[in-house]
DOPAFI-433319 format. One record per residue (C-alpha): x, y, z. Coordinates in pm, whole numbers, plus 50000, padded with zeros to 5 digits. Layout:
<titors>
u/v/w
X/Y/Z
...
</titors>
This chain:
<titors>
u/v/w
94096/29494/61600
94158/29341/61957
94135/28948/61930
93758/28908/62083
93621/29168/61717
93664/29043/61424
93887/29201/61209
93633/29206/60885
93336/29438/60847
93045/29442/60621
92882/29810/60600
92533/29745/60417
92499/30196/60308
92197/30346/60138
92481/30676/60080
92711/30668/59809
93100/30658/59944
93130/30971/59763
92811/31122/59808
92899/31367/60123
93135/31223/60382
92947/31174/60720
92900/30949/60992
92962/30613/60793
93287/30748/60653
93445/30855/60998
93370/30535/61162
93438/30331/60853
93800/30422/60799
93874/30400/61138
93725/30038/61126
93969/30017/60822
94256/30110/61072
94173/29818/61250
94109/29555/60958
93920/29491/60644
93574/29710/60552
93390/29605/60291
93129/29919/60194
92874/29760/60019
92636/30064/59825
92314/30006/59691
92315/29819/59331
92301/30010/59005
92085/29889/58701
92299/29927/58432
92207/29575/58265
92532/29382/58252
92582/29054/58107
92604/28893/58462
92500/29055/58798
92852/29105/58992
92953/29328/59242
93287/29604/59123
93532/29707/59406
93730/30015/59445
94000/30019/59680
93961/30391/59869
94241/30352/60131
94438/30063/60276
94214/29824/60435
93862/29959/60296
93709/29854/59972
93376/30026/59844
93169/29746/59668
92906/29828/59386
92699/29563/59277
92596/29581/58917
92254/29457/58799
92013/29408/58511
91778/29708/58426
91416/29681/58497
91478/29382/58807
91149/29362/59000
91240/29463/59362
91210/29028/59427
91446/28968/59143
91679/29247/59308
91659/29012/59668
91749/28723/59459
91995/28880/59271
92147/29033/59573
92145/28723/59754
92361/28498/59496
92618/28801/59509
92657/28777/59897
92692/28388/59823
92936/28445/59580
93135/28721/59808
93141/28467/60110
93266/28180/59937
93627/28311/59956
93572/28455/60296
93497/28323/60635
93128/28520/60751
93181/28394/61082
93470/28612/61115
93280/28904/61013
93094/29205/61161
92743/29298/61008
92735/29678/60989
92377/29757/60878
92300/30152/60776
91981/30041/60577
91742/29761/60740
91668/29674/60346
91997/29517/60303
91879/29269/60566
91621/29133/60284
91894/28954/60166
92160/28913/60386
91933/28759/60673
92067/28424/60583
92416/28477/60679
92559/28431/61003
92800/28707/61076
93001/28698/61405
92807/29038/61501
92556/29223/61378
92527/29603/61420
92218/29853/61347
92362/30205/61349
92034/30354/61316
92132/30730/61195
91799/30865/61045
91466/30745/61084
91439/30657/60670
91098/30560/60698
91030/30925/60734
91225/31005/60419
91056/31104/60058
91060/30769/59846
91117/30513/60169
91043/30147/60081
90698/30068/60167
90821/29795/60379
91142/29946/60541
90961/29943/60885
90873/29582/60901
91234/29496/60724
91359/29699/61066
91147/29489/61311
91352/29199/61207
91667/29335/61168
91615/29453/61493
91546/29078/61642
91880/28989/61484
92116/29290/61576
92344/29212/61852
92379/29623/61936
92218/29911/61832
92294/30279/61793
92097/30580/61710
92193/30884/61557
92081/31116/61765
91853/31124/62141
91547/31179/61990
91584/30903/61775
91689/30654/62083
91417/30814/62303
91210/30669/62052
91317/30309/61945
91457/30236/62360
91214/30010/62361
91285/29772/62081
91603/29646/62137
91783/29531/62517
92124/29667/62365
92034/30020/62263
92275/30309/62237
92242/30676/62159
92523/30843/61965
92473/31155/61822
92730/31255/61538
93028/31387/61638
93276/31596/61491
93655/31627/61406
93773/31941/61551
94054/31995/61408
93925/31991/61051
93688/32234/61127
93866/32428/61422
94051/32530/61077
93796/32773/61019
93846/33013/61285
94219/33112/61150
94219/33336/60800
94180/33055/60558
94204/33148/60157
93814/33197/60036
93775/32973/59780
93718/33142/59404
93338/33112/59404
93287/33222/59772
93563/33524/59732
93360/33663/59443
93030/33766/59676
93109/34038/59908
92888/34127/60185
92731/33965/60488
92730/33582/60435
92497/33322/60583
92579/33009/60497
92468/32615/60472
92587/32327/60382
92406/31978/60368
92235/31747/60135
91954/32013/59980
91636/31775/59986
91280/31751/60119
91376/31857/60473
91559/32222/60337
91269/32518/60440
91310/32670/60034
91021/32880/60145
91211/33038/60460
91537/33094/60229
91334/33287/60010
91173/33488/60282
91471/33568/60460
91687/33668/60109
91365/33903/60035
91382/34056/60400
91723/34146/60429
91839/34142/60016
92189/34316/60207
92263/33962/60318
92421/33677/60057
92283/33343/60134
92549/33047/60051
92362/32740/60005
92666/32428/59936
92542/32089/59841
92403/31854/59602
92038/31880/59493
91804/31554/59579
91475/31428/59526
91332/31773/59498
91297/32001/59197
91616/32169/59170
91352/32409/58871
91138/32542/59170
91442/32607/59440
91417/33009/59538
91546/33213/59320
91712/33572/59417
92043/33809/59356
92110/33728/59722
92105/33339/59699
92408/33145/59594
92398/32750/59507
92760/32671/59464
92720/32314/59452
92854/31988/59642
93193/32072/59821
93441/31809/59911
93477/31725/60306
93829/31902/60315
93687/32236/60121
93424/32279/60407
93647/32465/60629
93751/32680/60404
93416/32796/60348
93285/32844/60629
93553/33012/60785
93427/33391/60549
93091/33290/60673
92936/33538/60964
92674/33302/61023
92588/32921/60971
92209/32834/60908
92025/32486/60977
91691/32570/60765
91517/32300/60791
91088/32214/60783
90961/32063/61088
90834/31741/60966
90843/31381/60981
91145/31378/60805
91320/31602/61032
91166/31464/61342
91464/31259/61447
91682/31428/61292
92038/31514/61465
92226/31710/61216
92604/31738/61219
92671/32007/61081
92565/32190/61429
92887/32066/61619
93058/32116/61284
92929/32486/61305
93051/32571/61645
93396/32380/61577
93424/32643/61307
93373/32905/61562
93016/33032/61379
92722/33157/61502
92443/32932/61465
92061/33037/61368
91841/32708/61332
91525/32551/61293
91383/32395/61601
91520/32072/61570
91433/31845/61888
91818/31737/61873
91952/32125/61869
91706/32282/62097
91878/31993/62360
92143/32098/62422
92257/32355/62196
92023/32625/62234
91915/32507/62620
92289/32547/62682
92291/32923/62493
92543/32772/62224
92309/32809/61896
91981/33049/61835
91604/32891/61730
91400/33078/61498
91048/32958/61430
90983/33174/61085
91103/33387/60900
91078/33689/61150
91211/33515/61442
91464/33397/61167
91615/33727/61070
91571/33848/61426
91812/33588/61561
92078/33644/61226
92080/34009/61366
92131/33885/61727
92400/33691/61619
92606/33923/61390
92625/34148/61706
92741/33836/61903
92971/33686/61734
93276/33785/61914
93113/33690/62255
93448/33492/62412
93240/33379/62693
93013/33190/62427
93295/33085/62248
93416/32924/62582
93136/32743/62611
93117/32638/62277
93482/32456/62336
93356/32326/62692
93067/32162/62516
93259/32010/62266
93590/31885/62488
93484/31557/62516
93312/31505/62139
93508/31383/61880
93491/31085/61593
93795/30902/61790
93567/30916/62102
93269/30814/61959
93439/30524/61752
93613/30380/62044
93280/30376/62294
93101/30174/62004
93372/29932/61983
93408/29886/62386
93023/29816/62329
93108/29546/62021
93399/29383/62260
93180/29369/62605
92923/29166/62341
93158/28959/62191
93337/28843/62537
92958/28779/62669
92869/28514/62358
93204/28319/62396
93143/28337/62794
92795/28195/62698
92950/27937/62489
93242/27802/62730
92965/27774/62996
92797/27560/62785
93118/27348/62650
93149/27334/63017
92840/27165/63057
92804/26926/62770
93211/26772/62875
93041/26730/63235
</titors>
């Protein structure tokens, strides 16, 4: 990192590393490019002797920390807990040399005591919104956000609506790495599981939870049983028992970041099915620019973040049910070799990129950093006069 950043970084993550790679992974090892990143997941009861925190070394310069406590800890024994292992984790290293990378405000319950060199909210999802959200995650947020040097959001909709809580506010919606997913448009080997259904494929691929629409899958598979629906992901926080059922449907399961391409590129059209809800209300999914990287067709839900600007710019289709659904699937399977829409798909997404969006947020961290230690030699200045 340049000389005014510091070169260490604390992510606090309510995702698993390993979980699906997304926003926190593409700006994490490019942090890790830059110096140390310590990615610090949420604790696992699985009662050991002595609460301690494991470490797994994923690449050079980025360590993904686990902390390891007893089963049964009341959520105050867990602050505790979690407290004496940030103690214990700063007594070899200097915390004023250290950026604060918050993902979760609950990690702020007890980290609030440090004194990091920066602190930075990248506010991706509204997870108050989310099925299971702490009771107190919103006031936790309030003073996280009193304390956070910077802010980001995740998306417009989500900046439109926090603006007003912090002076250093930012929106960033998640970008995308082109030439991963550019992949897609050449004639990449379908994977076994993929290869084996023939026919027209729509596909999706996402963290399958409370937001997925099982209802409009269904509808749609029923409709139009000539069409094989690829659902890729892992199953959370819903009943995996009660997911639709149908000839038609295919769940083949979570898919590594570097398989993605491969599947999409024998899809004919990429869905975003999700319920319009509190949950998806701020939502600003990746997997859109991911989509259109691919060169795909998109049919989606009508997400506040993909209606502006994907659809108002002609680049994706909305449906509102299951009709208007299928109707647009149709629309696009005639469209799909539109070069004028592919044009403007690439137009739109010239100036997007992971590498872009990294290095705005850390032009943001440096203009911060050179304004405290302006603030401080102004006020050396005054105390030697």
């Amino acid at each position: 990192m340049t000389t005014n950043t510091p070169k260490d970084l604390l992510c606090f993550s309510h995702l698993r590393w390993d979980f699906v790679f997304q926003r926190p992974q593409h700006l994490m090892t490019r942090f890790a490019e830059r110096g140390n990143v310590y990615f610090l997941e949420e604790p696992v009861f699985d009662d050991p002797e002595k609460s301690y925190i494991s470490f797994e070394k994923k690449q050079p310069g980025l360590w993904v920390c686990l902390p390891h406590l007893p089963a049964g800890a009341t959520p105050d024994e867990v602050i505790g807990l979690m407290s004496k292992l940030m103690e214990t984790f700063f007594e070899e290293r200097d915390c004023s040399n250290f950026v604060f990378w918050y993902y979760t405000p609950m990690a702020y319950e007890f980290s609030e005591m440090l004194a990091p060199a920066l602190t930075v909210y990248d506010c991706m999802d509204e997870l108050s919104a989310f099925a299971f959200a702490p009771p107190r995650i919103k006031y936790i947020e309030q003073k996280l956000l009193q304390k956070a040097d910077l802010v980001f959001t995740g998306g417009v909709s989500l900046y439109e609506a926090k603006k007003n809580s912090h002076h250093n506010i930012h929106a960033f919606p998640s970008s995308i790495d082109k030439d991963h997913f550019g992949a897609a448009r050449g004639n990449m080997t379908s994977p076994t599981d993929q290869a084996a259904i023939s026919g027209i494929k729509l596909g999706f691929y996402g963290v399958i939870d409370e937001r997925f629409d099982q209802e409009l899958i269904s509808e749609i598979a029923t409709r139009r049983p000539d069409w094989q629906i690829i659902l890729i992901g892992p199953v959370v926080k819903i009943d995996q028992a009660k997911l639709p059922v149908a000839d038609n449907i295919h769940y083949l399961g979570p898919k590594s970041y570097q398989q993605l391409p491969a599947y999409l590129s024998g899809w004919d059209v990429a869905l975003i099915p999700f319920l319009l809800n509190e949950s998806t209300r701020f939502i600003s999914p990746t997997k859109t620019p991911e989509y259109l990287a691919a060169g795909k067709p998109v049919v989606s839900s009508a997400i506040r973040d993909v209606v502006a600007p994907y659809e108002e710019m002609g680049l994706v289709s909305i449906g509102s049910d299951a009709g208007s659904f299928v109707a647009a699937i149709e629309y696009e399977l005639t469209n799909s070799a539109d070069k004028q829409w592919l044009n403007g798909v690439d137009e739109f997404l010239a100036d997007k990129s992971w590498e872009d969006t990294f290095s705005s947020m850390l032009k943001l961290m440096q203009t911060v950093r050179k304004e405290a230690e302006s603030v401080v030699l102004v006020n050396n200045l005054k105390k030697a006069s």
